[in-house]
MARKOLBA-178686 format. One record per residue (C-alpha): x, y, z. Coordinates in steps of 0.001 Angstrom, whole numbers, plus 524288, in hexadecimal, padded with zeros to 5 digits. Example, Ala and Ser with C-alpha at 12.3 -4.5 7.8 and 13.67 -1.06 7.14 Angstrom:
# MARKOLBA-178686
8300C7EE6C81E78835667FBDC81BE4
# end
This chain:
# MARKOLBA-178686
1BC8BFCE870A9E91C01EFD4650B6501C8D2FD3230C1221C108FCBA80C9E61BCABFC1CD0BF7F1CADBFBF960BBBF1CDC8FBF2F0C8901C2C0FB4520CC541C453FAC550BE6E1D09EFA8060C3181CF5AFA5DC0D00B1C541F9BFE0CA9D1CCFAF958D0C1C01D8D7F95180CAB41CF82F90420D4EC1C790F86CB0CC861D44AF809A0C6421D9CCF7BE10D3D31CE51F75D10D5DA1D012F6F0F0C8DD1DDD3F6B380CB681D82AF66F40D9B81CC5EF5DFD0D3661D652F59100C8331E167F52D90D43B1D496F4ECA0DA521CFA3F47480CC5F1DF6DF3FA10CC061DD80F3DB30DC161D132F36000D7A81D793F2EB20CB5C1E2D8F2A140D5371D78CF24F10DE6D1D068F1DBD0D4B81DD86F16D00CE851E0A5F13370DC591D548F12130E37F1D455F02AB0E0D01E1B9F015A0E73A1E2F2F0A200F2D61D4F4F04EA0F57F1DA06EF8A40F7CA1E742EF8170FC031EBE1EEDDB101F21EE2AEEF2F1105F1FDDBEEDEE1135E20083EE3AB11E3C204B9EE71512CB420E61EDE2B131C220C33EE5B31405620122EEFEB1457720946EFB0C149912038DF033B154651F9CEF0E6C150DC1F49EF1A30156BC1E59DF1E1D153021E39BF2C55155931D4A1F315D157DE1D48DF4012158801C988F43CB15E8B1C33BF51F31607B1B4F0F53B3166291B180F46411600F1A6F8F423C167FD19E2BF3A2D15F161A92AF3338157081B479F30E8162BC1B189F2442169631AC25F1E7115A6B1BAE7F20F61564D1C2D9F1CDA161311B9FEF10571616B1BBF6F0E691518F1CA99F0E19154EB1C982F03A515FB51C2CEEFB91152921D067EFC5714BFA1D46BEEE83148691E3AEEF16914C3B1EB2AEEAED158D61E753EF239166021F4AFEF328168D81F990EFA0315E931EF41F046015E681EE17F10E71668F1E0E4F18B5165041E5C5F26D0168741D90DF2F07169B21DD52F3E3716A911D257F45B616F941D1C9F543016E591C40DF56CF173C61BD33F5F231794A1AF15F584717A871AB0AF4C1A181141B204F42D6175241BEE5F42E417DA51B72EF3A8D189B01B1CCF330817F951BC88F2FB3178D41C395F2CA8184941BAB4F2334187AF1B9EAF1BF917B271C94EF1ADE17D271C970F14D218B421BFB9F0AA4184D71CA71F077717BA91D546F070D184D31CBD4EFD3F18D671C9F8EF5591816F1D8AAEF428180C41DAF2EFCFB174AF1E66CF0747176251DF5DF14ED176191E2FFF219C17B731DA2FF2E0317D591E207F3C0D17C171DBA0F476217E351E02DF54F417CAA1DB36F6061181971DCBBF68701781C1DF55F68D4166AB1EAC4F6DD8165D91ED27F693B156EE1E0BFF6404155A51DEE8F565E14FDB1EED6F578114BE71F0ECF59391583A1E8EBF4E3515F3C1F021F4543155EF1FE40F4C511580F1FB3EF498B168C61F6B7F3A9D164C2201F1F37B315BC420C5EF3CCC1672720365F31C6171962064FF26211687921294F1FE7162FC20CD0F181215984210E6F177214B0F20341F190D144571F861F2320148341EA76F226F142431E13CF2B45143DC1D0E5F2C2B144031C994F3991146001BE56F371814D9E1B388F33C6142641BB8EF287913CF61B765F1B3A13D8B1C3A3F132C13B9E1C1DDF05B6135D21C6DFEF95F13EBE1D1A7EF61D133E31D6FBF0458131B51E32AF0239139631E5BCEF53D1328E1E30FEFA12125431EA2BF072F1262E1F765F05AB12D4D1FBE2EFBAB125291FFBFF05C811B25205A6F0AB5123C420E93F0136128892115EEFE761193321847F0926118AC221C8F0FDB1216E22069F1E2A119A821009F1CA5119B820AECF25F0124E01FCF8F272A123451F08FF1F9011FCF1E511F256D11CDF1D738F1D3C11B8D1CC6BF2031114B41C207F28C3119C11B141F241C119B71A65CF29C411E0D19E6AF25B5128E8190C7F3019126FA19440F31B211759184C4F2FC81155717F87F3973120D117F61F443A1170E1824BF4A2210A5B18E22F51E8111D91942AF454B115E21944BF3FC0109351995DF4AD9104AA1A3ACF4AB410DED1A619F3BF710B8A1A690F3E730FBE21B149F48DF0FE701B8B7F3F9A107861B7D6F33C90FFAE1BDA8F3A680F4F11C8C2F3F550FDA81CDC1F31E71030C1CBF7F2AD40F5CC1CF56F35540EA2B1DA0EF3C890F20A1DDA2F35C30FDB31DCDDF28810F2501E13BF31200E6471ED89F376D0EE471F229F2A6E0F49E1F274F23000E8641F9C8F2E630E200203FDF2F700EC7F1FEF9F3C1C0F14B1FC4FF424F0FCC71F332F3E50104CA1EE26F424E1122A1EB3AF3C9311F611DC92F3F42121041DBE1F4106130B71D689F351A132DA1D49BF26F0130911E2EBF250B12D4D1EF65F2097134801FD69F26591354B20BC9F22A01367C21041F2B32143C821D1DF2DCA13AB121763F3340130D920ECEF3CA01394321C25F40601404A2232DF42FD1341221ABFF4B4212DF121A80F528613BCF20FD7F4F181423C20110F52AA14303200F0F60EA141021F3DFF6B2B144661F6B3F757213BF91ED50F73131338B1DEC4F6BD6134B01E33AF606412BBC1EE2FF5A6C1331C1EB25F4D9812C2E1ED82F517E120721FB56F5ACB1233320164F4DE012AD61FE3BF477811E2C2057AF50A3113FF2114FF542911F1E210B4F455811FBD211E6F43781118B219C2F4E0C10E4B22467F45951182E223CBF393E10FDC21854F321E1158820DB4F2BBA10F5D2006EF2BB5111711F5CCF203610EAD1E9C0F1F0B109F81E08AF145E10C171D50EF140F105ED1CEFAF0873108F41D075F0BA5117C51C486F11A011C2B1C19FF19BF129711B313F1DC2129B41B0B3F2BC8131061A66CF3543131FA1A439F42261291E19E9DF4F2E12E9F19067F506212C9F18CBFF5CE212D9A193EDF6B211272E199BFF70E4133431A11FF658A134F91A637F63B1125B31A913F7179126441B2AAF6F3D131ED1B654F637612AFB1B9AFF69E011D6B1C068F7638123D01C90EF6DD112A701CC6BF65D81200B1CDFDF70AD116841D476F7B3111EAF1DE41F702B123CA1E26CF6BA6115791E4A6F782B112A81EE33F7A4511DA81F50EF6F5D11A291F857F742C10BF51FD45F7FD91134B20542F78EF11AD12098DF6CE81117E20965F734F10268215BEF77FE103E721B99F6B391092F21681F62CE1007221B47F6CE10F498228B3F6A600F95D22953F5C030FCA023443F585B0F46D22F24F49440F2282226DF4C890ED4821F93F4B460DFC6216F3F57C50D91820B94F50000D64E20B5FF4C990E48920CECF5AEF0E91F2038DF5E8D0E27A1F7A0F54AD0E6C11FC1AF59230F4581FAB2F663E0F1DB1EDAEF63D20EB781E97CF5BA70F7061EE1EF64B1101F51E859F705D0FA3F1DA9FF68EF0F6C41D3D8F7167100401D74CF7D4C0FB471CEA8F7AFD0F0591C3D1F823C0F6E11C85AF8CC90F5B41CB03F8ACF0E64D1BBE2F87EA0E8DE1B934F95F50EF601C10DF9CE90E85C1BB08F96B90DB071AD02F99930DF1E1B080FA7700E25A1B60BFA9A30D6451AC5AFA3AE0CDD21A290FAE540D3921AAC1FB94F0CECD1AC77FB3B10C17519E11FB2DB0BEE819CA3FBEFF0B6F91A980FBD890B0E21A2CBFAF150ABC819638FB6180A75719F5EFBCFF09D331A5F3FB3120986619F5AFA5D3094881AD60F9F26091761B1EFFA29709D0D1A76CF9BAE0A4BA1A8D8F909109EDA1B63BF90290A33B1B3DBF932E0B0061AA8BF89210B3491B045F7E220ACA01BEE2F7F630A95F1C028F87F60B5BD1C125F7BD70BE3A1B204F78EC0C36D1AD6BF6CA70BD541B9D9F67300BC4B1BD75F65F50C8981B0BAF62A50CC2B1AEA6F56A70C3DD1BD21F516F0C8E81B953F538C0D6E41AD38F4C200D3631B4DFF40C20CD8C1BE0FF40630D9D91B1B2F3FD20E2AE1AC03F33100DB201B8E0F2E340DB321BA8AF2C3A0E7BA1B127F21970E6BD1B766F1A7D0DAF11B422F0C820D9D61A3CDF0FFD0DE6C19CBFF164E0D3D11908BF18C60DD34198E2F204F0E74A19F1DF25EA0DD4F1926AF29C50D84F18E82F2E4E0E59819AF6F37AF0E50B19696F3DBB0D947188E0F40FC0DE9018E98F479A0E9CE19902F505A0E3E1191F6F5BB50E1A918B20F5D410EF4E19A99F5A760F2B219FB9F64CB0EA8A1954FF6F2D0ED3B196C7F6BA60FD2F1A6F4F6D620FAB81A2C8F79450F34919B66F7FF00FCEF1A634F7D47108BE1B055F842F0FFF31B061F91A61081B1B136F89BA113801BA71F818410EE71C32BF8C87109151C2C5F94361141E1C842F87E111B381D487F8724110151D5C9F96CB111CF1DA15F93871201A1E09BF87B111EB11EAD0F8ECC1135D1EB5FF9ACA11E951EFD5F925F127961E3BBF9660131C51E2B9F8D1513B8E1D564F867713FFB1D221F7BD914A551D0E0F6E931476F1C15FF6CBA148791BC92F5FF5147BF1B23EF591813FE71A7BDF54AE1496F1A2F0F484B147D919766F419A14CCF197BBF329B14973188BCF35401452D1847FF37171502B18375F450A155421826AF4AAC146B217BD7F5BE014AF118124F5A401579318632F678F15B7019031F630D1660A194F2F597615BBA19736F632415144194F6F72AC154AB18F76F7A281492F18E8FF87C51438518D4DF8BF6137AD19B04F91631339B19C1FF9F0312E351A1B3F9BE01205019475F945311D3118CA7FA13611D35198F8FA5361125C19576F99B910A101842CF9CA010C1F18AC3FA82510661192B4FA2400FAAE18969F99AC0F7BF17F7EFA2780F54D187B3FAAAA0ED4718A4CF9E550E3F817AD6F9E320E2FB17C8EFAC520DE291869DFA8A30D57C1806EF9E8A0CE5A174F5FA6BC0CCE717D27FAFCE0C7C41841DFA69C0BE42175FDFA0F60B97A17088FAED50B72417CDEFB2310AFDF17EC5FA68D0A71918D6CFA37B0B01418971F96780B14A196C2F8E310AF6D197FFF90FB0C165189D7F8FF80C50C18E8EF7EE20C8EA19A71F86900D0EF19201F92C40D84E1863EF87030D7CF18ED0F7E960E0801954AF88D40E8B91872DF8EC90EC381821CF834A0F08D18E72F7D490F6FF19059F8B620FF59180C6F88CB103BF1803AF7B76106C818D2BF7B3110F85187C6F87671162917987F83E81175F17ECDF768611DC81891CF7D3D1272117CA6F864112ACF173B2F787912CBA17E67F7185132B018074F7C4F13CA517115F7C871401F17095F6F0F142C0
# end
């Protein structure tokens, strides 16, 4: 056995048991979301003896297609005109900043309280938009809609309440849907991984007494809990979800409501998942650099708590468990030709079908209670995990920078409402370096489960099978996309 075998063997094992450990908290997130589902799907709404005044906060960058349909979904908000401000903060740089100060005039002539601010420039990005909004208003409660949302006319009524039921709550988050989940298999894809999020962990977590995490959007604040936890802060590219563990971490909890549900848009095309993803993942990574350490410490915190935050600030660094896995299981090939045992270990006890048939489990789970979505999940898991698979360089390239603490603007999502979907001023394209790196990889997991299949190393031909064709797909449709 040589060096580099040794070397690679455990590098798998090390990498292919955190994923185990990851896919087992994920199986008990899932267990606490079915026991509870039944009751956090329909709690009971505390009164209001008063409406207290609220802020709504629209950040708004380049928005063109989505802007007016959000500031007019607000005006639809079944809440008392006077004790609602619509603060639109408009950072710009195309034509959306004329429009939206249209659709805001319209409002003020209809007699609802709106204001349009517009900076010229992004100096924190979206942190900083809503930083410059809160210091405008002096109102108690803030929510907040991105541009794709579609807020329901009740959200206000339905979410503040829990709120005012308790003076140390400081968030409420709703539910995410899906406006285009049927336009194609990506967005159901997307959809599936999203559902899974805001009922298995954002569900699973809350019922636990966990952490949980202010999602950007559809969700409202207390002001004091924001200023206690030190404001919005653009240090890293998911300020959402450090204001929710610095939050948190100063004694404040967080809601989630299921049953509250704020329909928005998903990205339709790979350019714009990639920019989605990278942001996502490099920005939870930064904030386990910045907040591990914290949360290690906090003195009030029981272990089992600690450690589902650690395991939920750290989830993105499982790609590069992923990479790291996959590169190793290349360099162990020969070593598995030599020893039958061996590869039997390595593709069963070493942490591959495990973890995959728990991930599985927490995918259908997320649609407990409806045994035909939940047969619907099933059916799409493996173009899930074989998409997921083949964004792993990407994606561990984004954790790489987020742990080095390398900054990165804030690029937005584009969104289209459906309307201007290969529209090049909506959404510039160009097919990004690191997919002719995974062309690359995937063809050399082709060659690798040739390799296994000549060679009788078949326990990773499912692992190199998925890789290969993961790597090709997510290239070959960043290459299409681009064209278009």
């Amino acid at each position: 056995m040589t060096i580099p075998a040794i070397i690679a063997l455990a590098l798998y094992a090390l990498s292919m048991g955190l994923i185990a450990v990851y896919s087992i908290v994920q199986l008990a997130l899932s267990i606490r979301w079915i026991g509870s589902r039944k009751r956090l799907m329909h709690a009971q709404v505390p009164p209001a003896e008063e409406w207290p005044h609220v802020t709504i906060q629209l950040p708004l960058f380049n928005e063109r297609f989505v802007a007016r349909r959000i500031i007019e979904a607000c005006s639809r908000l079944d809440y008392p005109h006077d004790r609602m401000l619509i603060q639109v903060l408009d950072d710009s740089t195309d034509d959306t900043a004329s429009l939206a100060s249209d659709a805001v005039q319209q409002l003020n002539e209809a007699g609802l309280r709106s204001v349009f601010i517009h900076r010229n420039h992004r100096i924190g990005f979206k942190a900083g938009a809503l930083a410059h909004g809160l210091e405008l208003t002096a109102d108690r409660f803030i929510a907040i809609f991105d541009a794709d949302f579609i807020p329901p006319p009740h959200f206000l009524k339905t979410a503040l309440p829990f709120l005012l039921a308790d003076s140390r709550n400081g968030m409420v988050q709703a539910r995410w849907t899906h406006l285009n989940r049927s336009t194609s298999l990506l967005t159901r894809l997307q959809a599936l991984a999203l559902d899974a999020h805001f009922t298995v962990e954002q569900g699973g977590r809350n019922a636990a007494g966990y952490f949980i995490n202010f999602n950007g959007t559809a969700g409202i604040w207390r002001r004091e809990a924001i200023e206690q936890a030190g404001g919005w802060q653009s240090d890293t590219l998911t300020e959402d979800l450090d204001l929710s563990y610095r939050a948190q971490l100063a004694g404040w909890k967080l809601i989630y409501l299921p049953f509250l549900e704020v329909p928005a848009e998903l990205p339709e095309d790979m350019p714009a998942i990639r920019s989605q993803q990278f942001r996502w993942t490099k920005g939870a990574a930064e904030c386990a650099r910045k907040n591990s350490i914290s949360l290690l410490r906090a003195a009030n915190l029981r272990i089992l708590h600690k450690f589902h935050g650690i395991m939920h600030l750290a989830n993105a660094s499982l790609f590069l468990c992923i990479i790291t896995a996959a590169a190793a299981s290349v360099v162990m090939l020969p070593l598995l030709r030599e020893n039958a045992g061996l590869q039997t270990a390595v593709g069963i006890a070493g942490g591959f079908f495990l973890p995959t048939i728990f991930f599985a489990w927490t995918f259908t789970s997320a649609y407990a209670g409806n045994p035909r979505q939940m047969g619907q999940a099933l059916l799409l898991f493996p173009a899930f995990l074989v998409i997921n698979l083949g964004l792993s360089l990407h994606q561990a390239r984004a954790v790489l920078l987020g742990w080095a603490g390398r900054p990165s603007p804030f690029i937005r999502t584009p969104k289209h409402a459906g309307e201007i979907a290969g529209n090049r001023s909506y959404s510039p394209r160009q097919f990004p370096p690191i997919a002719t790196a995974e062309a690359l990889t995937g063809f050399g997991f082709f060659a690798a489960t040739a390799w296994g299949l000549s060679s009788g190393v078949t326990a990773l031909i499912p692992f190199h099978l998925m890789l290969a064709i993961g790597f090709t797909l997510v290239s070959a449709l960043s290459l299409w996309h681009a064209r278009r």
